[in-house]
VOBA-1610 file (N, C-alpha, C; in pm, whole numbers, padded with zeros to 5 digits, always signed):
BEGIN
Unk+00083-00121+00000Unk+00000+00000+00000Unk+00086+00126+00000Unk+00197+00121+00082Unk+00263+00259+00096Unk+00343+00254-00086Unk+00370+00201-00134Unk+00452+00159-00247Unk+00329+00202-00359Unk+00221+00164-00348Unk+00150+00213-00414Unk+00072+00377-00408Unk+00045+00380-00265Unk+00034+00530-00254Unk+00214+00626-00313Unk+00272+00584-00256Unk+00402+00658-00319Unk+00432+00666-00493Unk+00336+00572-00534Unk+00359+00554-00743Unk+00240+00616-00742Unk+00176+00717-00682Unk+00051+00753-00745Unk+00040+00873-00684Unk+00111+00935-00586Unk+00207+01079-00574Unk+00258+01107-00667Unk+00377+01065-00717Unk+00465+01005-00823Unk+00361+01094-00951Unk+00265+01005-00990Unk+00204+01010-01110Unk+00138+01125-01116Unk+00111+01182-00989Unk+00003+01280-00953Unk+00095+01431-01000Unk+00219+01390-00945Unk+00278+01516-00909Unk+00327+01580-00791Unk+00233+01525-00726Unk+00274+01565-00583Unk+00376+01483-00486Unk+00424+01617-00446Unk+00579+01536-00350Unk+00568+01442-00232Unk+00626+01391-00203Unk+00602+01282-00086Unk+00563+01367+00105Unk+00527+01326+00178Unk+00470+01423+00318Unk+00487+01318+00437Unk+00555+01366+00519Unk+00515+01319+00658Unk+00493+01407+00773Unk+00415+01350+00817Unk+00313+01375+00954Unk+00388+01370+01086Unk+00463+01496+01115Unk+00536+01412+01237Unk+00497+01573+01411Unk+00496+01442+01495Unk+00457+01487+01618Unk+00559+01592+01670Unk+00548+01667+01743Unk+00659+01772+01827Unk+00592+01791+01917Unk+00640+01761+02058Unk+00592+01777+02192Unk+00584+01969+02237Unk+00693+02000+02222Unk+00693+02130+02210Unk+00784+02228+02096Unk+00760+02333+02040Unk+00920+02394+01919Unk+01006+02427+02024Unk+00977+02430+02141Unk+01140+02482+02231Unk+01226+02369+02271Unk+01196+02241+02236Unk+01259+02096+02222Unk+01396+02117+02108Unk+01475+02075+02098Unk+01600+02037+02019Unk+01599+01948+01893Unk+01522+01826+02008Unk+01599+01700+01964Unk+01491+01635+01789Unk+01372+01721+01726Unk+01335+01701+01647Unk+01341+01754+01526Unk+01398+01885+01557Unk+01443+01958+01467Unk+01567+01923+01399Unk+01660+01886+01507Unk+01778+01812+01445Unk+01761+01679+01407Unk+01671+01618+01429Unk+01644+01424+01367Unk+01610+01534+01207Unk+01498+01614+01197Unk+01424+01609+01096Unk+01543+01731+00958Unk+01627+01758+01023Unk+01756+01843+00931Unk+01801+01766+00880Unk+01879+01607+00942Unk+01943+01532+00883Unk+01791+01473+00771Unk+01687+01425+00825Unk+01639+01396+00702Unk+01571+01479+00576Unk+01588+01607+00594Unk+01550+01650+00512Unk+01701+01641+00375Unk+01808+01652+00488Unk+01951+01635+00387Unk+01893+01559+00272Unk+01834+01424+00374Unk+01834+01290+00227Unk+01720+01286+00150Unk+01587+01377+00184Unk+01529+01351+00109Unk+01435+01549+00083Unk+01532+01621-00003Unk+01527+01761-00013Unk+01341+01813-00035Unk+01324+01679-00146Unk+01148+01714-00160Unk+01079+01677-00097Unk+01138+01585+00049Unk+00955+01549+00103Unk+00960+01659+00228Unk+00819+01737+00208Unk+00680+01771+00269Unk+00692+01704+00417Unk+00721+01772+00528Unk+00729+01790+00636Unk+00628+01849+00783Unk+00509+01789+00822Unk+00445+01886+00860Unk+00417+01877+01008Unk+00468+01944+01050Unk+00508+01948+01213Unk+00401+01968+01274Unk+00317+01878+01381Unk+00184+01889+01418Unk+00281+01902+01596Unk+00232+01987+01698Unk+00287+02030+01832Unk+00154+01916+01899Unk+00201+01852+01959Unk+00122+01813+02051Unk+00190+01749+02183Unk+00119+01708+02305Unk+00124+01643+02356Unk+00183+01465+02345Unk+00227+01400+02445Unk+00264+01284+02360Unk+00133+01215+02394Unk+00034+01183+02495Unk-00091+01165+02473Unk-00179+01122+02371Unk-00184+01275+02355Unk-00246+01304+02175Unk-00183+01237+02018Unk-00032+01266+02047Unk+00040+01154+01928Unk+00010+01039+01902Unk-00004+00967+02037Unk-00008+00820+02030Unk-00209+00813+01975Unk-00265+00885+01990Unk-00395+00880+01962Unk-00380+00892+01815Unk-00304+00982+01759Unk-00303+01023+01629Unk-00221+00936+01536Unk-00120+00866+01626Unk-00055+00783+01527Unk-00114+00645+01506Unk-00222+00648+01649Unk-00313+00507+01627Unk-00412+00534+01496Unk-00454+00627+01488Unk-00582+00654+01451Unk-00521+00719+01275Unk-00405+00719+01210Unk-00333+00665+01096Unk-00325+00849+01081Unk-00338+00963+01182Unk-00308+01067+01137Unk-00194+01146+01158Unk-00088+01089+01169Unk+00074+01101+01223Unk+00139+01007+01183Unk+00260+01008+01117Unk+00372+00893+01099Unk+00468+00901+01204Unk+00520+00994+01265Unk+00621+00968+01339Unk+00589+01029+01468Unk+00615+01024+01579Unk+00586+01102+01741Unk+00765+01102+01819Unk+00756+01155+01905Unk+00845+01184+01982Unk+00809+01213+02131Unk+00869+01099+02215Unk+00835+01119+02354Unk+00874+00975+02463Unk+00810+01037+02560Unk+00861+00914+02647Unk+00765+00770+02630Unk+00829+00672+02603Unk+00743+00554+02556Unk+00670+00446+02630Unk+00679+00459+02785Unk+00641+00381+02918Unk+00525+00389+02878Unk+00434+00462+02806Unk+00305+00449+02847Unk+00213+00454+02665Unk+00285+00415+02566Unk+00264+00416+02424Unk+00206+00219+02458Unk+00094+00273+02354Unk+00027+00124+02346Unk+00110+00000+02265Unk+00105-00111+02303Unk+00154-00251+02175Unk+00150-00175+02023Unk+00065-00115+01985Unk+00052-00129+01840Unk+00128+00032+01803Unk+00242+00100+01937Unk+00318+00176+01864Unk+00432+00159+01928Unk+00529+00153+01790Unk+00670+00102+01809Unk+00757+00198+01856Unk+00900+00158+01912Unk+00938+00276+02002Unk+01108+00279+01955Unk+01196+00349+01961Unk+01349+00383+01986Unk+01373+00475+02088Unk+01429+00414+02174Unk+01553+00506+02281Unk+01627+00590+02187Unk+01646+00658+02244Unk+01741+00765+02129Unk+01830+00865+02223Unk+01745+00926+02301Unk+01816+01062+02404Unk+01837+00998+02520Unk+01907+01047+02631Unk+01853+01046+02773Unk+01877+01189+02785Unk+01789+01275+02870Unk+01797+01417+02847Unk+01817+01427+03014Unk+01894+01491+03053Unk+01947+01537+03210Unk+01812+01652+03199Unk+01771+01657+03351Unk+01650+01795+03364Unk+01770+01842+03448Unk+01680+01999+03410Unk+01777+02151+03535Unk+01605+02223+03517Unk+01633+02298+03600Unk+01527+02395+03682Unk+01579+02550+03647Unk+01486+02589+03598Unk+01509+02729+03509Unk+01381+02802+03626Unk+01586+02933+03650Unk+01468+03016+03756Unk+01508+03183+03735Unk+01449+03300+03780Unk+01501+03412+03773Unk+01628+03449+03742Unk+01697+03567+03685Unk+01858+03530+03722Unk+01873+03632+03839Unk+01800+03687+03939Unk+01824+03703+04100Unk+01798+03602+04186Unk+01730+03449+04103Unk+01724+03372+04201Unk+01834+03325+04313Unk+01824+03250+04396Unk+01952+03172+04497Unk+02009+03091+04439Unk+01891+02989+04329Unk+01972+02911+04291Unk+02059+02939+04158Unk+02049+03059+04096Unk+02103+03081+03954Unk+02260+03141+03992Unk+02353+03136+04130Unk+02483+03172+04111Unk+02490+03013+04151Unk+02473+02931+04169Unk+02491+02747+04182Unk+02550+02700+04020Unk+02629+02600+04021Unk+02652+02575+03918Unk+02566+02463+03872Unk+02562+02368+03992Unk+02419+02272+03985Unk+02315+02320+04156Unk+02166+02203+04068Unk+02115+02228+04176Unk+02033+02051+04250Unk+02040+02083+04375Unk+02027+01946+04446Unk+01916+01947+04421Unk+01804+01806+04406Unk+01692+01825+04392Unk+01586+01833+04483Unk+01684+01807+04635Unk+01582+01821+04777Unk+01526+01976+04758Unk+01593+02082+04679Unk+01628+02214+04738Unk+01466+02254+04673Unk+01449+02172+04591Unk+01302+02215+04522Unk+01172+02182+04598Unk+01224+02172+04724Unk+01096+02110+04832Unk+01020+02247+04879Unk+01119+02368+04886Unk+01051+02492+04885Unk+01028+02597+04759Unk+01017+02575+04643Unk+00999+02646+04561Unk+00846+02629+04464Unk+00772+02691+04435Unk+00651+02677+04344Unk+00655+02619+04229Unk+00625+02500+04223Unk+00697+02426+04070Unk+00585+02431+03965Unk+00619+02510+03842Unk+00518+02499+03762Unk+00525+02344+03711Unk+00397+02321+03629Unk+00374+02168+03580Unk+00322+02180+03451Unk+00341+02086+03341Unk+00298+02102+03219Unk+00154+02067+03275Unk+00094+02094+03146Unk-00109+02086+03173Unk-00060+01902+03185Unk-00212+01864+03256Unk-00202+01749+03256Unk-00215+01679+03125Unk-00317+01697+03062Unk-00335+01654+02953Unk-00231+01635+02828Unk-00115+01750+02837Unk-00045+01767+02744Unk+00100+01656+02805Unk+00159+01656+02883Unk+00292+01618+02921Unk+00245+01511+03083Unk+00137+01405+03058Unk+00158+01355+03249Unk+00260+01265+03237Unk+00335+01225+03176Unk+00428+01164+03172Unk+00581+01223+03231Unk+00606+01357+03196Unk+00703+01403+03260Unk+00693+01509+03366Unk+00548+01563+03425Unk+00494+01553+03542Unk+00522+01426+03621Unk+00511+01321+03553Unk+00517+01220+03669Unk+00652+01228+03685Unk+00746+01200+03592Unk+00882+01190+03582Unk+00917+01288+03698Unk+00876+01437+03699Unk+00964+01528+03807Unk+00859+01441+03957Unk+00737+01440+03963Unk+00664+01376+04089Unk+00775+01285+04152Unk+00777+01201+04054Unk+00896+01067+04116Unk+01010+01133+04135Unk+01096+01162+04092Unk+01222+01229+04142Unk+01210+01284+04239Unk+01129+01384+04283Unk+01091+01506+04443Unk+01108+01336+04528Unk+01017+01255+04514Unk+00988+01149+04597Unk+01082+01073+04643Unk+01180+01028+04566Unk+01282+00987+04554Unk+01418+01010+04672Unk+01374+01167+04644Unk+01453+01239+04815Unk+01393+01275+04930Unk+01247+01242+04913Unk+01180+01234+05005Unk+01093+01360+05062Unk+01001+01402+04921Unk+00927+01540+04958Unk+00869+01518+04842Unk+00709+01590+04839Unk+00595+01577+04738Unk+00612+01753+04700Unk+00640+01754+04583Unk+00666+01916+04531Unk+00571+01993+04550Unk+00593+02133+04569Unk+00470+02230+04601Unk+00456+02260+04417Unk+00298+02284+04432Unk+00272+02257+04283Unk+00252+02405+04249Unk+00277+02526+04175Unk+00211+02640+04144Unk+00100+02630+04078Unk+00004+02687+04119Unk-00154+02682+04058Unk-00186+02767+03954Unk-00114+02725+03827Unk-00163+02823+03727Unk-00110+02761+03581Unk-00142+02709+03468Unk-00086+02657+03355Unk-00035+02766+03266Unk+00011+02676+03151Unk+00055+02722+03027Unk+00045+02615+02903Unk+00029+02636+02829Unk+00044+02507+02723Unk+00181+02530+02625Unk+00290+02605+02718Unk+00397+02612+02612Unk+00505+02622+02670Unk+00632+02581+02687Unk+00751+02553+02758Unk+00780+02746+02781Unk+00750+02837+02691Unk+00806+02962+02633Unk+00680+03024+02708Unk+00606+03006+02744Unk+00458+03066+02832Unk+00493+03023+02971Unk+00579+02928+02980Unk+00595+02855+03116Unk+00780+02991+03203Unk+00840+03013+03047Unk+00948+03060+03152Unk+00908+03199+03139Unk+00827+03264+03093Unk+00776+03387+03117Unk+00701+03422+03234Unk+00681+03306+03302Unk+00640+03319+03392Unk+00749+03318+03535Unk+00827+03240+03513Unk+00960+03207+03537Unk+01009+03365+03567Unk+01019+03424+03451Unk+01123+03516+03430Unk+01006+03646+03525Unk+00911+03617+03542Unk+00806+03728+03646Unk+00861+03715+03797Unk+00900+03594+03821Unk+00916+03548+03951Unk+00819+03465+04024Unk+00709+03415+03958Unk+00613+03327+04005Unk+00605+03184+04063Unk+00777+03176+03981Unk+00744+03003+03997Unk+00898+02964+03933Unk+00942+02829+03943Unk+01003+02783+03882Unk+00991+02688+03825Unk+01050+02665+03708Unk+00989+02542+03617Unk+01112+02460+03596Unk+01098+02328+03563Unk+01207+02224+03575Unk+01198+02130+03373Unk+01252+02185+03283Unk+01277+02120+03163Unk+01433+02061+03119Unk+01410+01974+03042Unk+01525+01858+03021Unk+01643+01967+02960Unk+01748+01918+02921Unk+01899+01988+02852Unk+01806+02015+02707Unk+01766+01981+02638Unk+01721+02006+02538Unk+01623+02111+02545Unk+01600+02114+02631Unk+01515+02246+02593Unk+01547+02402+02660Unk+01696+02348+02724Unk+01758+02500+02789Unk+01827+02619+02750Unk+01761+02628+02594Unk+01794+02737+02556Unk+01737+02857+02584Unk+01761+02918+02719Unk+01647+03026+02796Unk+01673+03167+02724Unk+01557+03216+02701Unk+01548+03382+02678Unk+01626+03446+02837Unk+01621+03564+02769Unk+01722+03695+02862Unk+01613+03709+02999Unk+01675+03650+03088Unk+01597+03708+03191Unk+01606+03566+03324Unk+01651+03458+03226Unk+01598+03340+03322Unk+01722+03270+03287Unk+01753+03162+03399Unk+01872+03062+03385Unk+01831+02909+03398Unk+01902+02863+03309Unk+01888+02707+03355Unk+02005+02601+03438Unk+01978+02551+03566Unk+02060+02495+03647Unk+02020+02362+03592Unk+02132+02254+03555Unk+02117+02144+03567Unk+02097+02075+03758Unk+01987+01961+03754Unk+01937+01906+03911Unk+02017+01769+03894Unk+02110+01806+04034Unk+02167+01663+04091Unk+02122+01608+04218Unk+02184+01544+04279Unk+02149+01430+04356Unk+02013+01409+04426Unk+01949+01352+04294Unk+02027+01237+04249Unk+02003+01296+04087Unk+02134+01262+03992Unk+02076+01264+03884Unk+02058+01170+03798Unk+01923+01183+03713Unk+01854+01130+03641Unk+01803+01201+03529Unk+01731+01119+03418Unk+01757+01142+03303Unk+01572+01127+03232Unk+01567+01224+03171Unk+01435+01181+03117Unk+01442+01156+02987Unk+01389+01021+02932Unk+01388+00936+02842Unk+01312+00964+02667Unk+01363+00972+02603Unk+01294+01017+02454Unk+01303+00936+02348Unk+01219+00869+02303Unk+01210+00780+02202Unk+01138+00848+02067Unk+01154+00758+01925Unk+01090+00779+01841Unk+00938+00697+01852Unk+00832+00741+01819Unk+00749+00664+01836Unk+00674+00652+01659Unk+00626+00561+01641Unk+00566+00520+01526Unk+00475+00383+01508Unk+00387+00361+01434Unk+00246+00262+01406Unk+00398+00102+01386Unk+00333-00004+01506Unk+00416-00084+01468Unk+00434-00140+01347Unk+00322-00108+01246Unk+00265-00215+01129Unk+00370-00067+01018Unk+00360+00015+01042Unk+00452+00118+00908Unk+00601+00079+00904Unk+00621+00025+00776Unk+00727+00034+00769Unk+00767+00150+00642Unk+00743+00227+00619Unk+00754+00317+00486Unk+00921+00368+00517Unk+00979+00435+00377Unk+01074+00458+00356Unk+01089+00544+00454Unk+01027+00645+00482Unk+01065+00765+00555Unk+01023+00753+00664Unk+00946+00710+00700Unk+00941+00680+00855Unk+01086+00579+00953Unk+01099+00534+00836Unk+01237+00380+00815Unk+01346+00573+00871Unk+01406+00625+00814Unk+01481+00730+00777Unk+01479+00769+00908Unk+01343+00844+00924Unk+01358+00904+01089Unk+01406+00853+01169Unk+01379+00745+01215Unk+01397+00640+01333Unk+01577+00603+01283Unk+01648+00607+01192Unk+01816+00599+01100Unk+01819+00720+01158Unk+01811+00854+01134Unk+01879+00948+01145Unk+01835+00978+01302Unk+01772+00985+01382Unk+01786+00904+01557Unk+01849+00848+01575Unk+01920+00728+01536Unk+01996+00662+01610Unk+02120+00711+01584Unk+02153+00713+01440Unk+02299+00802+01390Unk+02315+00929+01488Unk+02195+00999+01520Unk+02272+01131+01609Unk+02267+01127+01724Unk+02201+01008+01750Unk+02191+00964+01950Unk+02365+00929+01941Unk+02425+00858+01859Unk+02569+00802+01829Unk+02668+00929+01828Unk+02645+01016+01727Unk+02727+01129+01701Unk+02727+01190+01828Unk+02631+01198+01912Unk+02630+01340+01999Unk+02592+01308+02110Unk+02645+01162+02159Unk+02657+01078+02283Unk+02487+01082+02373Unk+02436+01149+02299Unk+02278+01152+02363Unk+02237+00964+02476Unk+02325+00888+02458Unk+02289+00784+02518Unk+02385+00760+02616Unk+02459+00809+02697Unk+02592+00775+02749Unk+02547+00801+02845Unk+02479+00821+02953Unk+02433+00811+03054Unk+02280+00711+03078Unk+02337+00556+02980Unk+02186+00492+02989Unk+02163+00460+03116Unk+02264+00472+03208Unk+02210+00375+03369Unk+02118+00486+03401Unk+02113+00579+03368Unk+02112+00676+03481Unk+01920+00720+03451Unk+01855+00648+03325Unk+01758+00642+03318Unk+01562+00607+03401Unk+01524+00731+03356Unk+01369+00626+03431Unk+01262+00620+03323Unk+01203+00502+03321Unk+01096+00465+03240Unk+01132+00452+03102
//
């Protein structure tokens, strides 16, 4: 079927397209999978849908997404998965905060600070991820009572003084105003896979999940596998 939909693009005219998930644009790690494949394949049609990983796995069940990106503990049998990253979290806070002259930060220390949380709906997976860690050293995080649906809505808030928010190395490229501390002891790593329909095997979906593993390789993204959860 994909062989035949692809000879009848082909015939049509029209260039080849994939459907691929992005948890958030202030993420790294999809922009660079999807550079290397655009290298190899200059004409295919790229169309970046932002969602939740939730929602991906709904969309890649339901045949309206080829590729997703996210943590895979909780992706059904019928979607296939690659390890690819382990992403270290740091806690992005004011730059008058206490903790922004630290070079790291302990993660007990977040037992007194207002922790923003992605919406539930969009990210409970790495809500849970920071839940378990607080727990881990033995304290249930104070939660700040107020959302955002965007990593970039989340440090603006950050950068007000409201709250502090806790996102992986990949996404610590902070605007002027706010810092990101990598969180140790204990450190741990939050987990990023490719996700995709177990039954697709198409060329370019084949590609994505190749150019993931080639740059998890190039750019040591896996060298801290012990240090993983979920």
């Amino acid at each position: 079927m994909d062989r035949a939909a692809a000879v009848a693009r082909r015939a049509s005219g029209a260039p080849p397209s994939l459907r691929v998930g992005v948890v958030d644009a202030g993420y790294d790690s999809m922009p660079l999978i999807l550079r290397e494949v655009q290298v190899r394949y200059p004409d295919l049609e790229i169309h970046q849908v932002e969602a939740g990983v939730p929602e991906q796995v709904a969309l890649l069940t339901g045949g309206r997404l080829d590729v997703g990106l996210g943590r895979a503990s909780l992706a059904p049998p019928e979607v296939a998965s690659e390890l690819f990253r382990l992403d270290p979290p740091g806690v992005v806070v004011p730059e008058g905060h206490r903790f922004a002259a630290l070079r790291e930060v302990p993660v007990a220390t977040l037992a007194a600070e207002p922790l923003l949380l992605a919406e539930e709906e969009r990210a409970p997976e790495f809500n849970q991820f920071l839940i378990e860690l607080c727990r881990s050293v033995g304290f249930t995080l104070t939660v700040y009572h107020g959302t955002v649906e965007s990593v970039r809505a989340g440090l603006d808030l950050v950068a007000q003084g409201r709250c502090v928010s806790c996102v992986p190395s990949s996404c610590a490229a902070t605007p002027h105003g706010v810092v990101w501390k990598p969180l140790t002891e204990p450190v741990s790593c939050y987990p990023w896979s490719v996700l995709w329909r177990s039954d697709d095997q198409s060329e370019h979906v084949r590609t994505v999940v190749a150019c993931a593993r080639a740059l998890s390789r190039e750019l040591g993204w896996l060298q801290t596998a012990g240090q993983a959860t979920g």
